[in-house]
C-alpha positions in Angstrom: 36.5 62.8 -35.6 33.8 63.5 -33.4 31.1 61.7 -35.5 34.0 58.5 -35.7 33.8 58.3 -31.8 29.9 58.8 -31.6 29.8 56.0 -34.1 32.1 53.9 -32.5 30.3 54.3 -29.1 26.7 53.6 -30.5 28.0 50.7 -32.5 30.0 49.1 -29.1 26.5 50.4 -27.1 24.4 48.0 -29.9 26.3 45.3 -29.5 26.8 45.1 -26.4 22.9 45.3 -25.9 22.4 42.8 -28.5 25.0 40.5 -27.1 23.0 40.6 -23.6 19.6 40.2 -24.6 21.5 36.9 -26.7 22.5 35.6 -23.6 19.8 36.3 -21.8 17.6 34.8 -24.5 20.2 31.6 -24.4 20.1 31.5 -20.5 16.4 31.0 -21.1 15.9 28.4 -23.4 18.7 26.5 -21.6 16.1 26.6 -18.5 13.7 25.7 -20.6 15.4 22.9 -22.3 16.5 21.6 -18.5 13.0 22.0 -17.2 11.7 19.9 -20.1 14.1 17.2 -19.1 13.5 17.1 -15.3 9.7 17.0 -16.3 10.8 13.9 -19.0 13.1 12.3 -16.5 10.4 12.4 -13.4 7.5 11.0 -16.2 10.1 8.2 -17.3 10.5 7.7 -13.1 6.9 7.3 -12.4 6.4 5.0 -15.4 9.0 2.8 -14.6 7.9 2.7 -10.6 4.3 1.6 -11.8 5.4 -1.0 -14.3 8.3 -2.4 -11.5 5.2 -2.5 -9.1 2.7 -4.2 -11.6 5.9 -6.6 -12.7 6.1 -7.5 -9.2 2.3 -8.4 -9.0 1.5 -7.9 -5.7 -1.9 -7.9 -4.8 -1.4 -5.6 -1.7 0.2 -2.8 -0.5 0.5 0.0 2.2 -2.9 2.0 0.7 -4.8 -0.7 0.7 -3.5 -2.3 4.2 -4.4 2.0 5.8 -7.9 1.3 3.7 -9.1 -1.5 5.8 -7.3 -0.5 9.2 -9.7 2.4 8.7 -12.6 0.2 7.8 -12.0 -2.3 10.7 -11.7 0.8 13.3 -14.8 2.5 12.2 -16.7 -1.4 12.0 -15.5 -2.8 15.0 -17.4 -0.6 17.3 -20.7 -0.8 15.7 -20.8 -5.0 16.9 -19.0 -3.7 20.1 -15.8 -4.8 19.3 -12.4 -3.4 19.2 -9.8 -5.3 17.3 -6.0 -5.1 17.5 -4.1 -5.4 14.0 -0.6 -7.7 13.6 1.8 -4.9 13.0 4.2 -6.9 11.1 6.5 -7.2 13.9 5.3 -8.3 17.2 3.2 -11.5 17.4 -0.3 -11.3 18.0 -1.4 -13.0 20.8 -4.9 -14.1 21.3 -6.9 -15.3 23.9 -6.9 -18.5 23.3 -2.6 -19.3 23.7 -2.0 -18.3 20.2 0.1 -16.2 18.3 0.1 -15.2 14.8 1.4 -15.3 12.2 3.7 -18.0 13.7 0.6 -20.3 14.4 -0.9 -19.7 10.9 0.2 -23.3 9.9 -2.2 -24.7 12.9 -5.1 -23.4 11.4 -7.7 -25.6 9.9 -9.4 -24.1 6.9 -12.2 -25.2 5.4 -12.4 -27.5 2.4 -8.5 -27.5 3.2 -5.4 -26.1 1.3 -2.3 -24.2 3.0 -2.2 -20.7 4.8 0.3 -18.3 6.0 1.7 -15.3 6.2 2.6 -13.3 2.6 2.7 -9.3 2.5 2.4 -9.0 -0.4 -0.8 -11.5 -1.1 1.2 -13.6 -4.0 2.9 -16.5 -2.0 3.4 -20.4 -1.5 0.3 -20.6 0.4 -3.3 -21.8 -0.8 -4.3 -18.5 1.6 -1.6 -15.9 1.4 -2.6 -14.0 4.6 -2.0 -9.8 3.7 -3.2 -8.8 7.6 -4.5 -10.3 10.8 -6.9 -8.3 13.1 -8.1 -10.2 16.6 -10.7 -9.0 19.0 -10.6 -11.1 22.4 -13.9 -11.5 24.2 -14.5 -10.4 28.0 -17.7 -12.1 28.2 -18.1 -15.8 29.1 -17.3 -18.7 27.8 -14.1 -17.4 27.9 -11.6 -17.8 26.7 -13.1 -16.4 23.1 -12.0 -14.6 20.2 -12.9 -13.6 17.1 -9.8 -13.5 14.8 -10.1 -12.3 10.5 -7.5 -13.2 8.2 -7.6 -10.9 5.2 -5.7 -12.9 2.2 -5.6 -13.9 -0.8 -7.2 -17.3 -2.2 -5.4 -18.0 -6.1 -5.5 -14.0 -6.4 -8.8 -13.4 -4.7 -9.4 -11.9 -2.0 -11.1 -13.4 1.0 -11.7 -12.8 4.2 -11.5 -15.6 6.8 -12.8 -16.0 10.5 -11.6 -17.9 13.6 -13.5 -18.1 16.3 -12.1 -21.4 17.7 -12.1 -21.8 21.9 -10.4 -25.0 22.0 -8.9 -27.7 19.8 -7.9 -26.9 16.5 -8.0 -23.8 15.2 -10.7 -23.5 12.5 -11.3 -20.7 10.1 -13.7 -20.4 7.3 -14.8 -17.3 4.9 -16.8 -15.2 6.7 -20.4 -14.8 6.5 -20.7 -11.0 7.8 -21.4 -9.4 4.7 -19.5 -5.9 5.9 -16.4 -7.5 6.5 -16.3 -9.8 3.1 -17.5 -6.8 0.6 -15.4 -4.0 2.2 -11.8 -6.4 1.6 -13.0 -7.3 -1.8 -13.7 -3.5 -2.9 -10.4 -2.8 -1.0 -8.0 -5.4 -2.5 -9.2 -4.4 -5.8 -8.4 -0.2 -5.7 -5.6 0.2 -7.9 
């Protein structure tokens, strides 16, 4: 009888070791198997964000638009110049009475076509106009300004200057070599 009880208790011991090292073993692939399908599910996420974004096409975004904010702040200074960016909200006023974006359709551009304001560079607009930075000079004739329009020209980029005192406002592409290179190499990081 005594053996019967030993046995009884080493076969209920076994099992019940058995049966936890099963479920413990279970427990872990079912952590495995959910891990595995986060990781799938948050691969399938970021591949569907970067094909929505290239379906979309747009030629500029928030990377790009920090990129030349920090090119035109570190630039600026070395021609003694501090320029002030259009924000996307509150007009930009410049020297000379105007205020952009809202007067982009007064501009003259050379060898003509259309400009305006698109965020996103793809637009209605012969020049869709991705950012708008204005420095307003102190020093006579006043008044004076020196106004860029970064945009994009049938999906290039290029990078337009104002400096207009009265009349018309007239912008063409700009012949500082700094300014023209650095928004190409920008606008085309992926």
């Amino acid at each position: 009888m005594k053996k019967l009880i030993t046995l009884g208790l080493t076969m209920t011991l076994a099992l019940t070791l058995t049966a936890c090292g099963q479920k413990k073993s279970s427990s872990s692939n079912g952590n495995s198997q959910y891990s595995a399908k986060s990781a799938k599910t948050v691969s399938e996420d970021q591949r569907k964000n970067s094909a929505s974004a290239q379906q979309t096409g747009a030629l500029w975004n928030g990377r790009k638009d920090q990129a030349l904010a920090d090119f035109m702040r570190s630039w600026g200074p070395t021609m003694g110049q501090n320029y002030k960016k259009y924000d996307g909200h509150a007009p930009l006023h410049v020297s000379t009475g105007l205020n952009y974006p809202e007067d982009l359709h007064r501009e003259v551009v050379d060898g003509g076509g259309t400009i305006g304001w698109s965020p996103s560079g793809k637009g209605d607009y012969d020049y869709n106009v991705v950012a708008i930075y204005n420095f307003d000079g102190d020093k006579p004739p006043l008044p004076n300004r020196i106004t860029y329009f970064f945009a994009f020209h049938n999906g290039h980029p290029v990078a337009l200057v104002d400096q207009s005192r009265d009349g018309d406002p007239h912008c063409h592409p700009t012949a500082n070599k700094d300014v023209a290179s650095n928004f190409e190499r920008i606008a085309k990081q992926h």
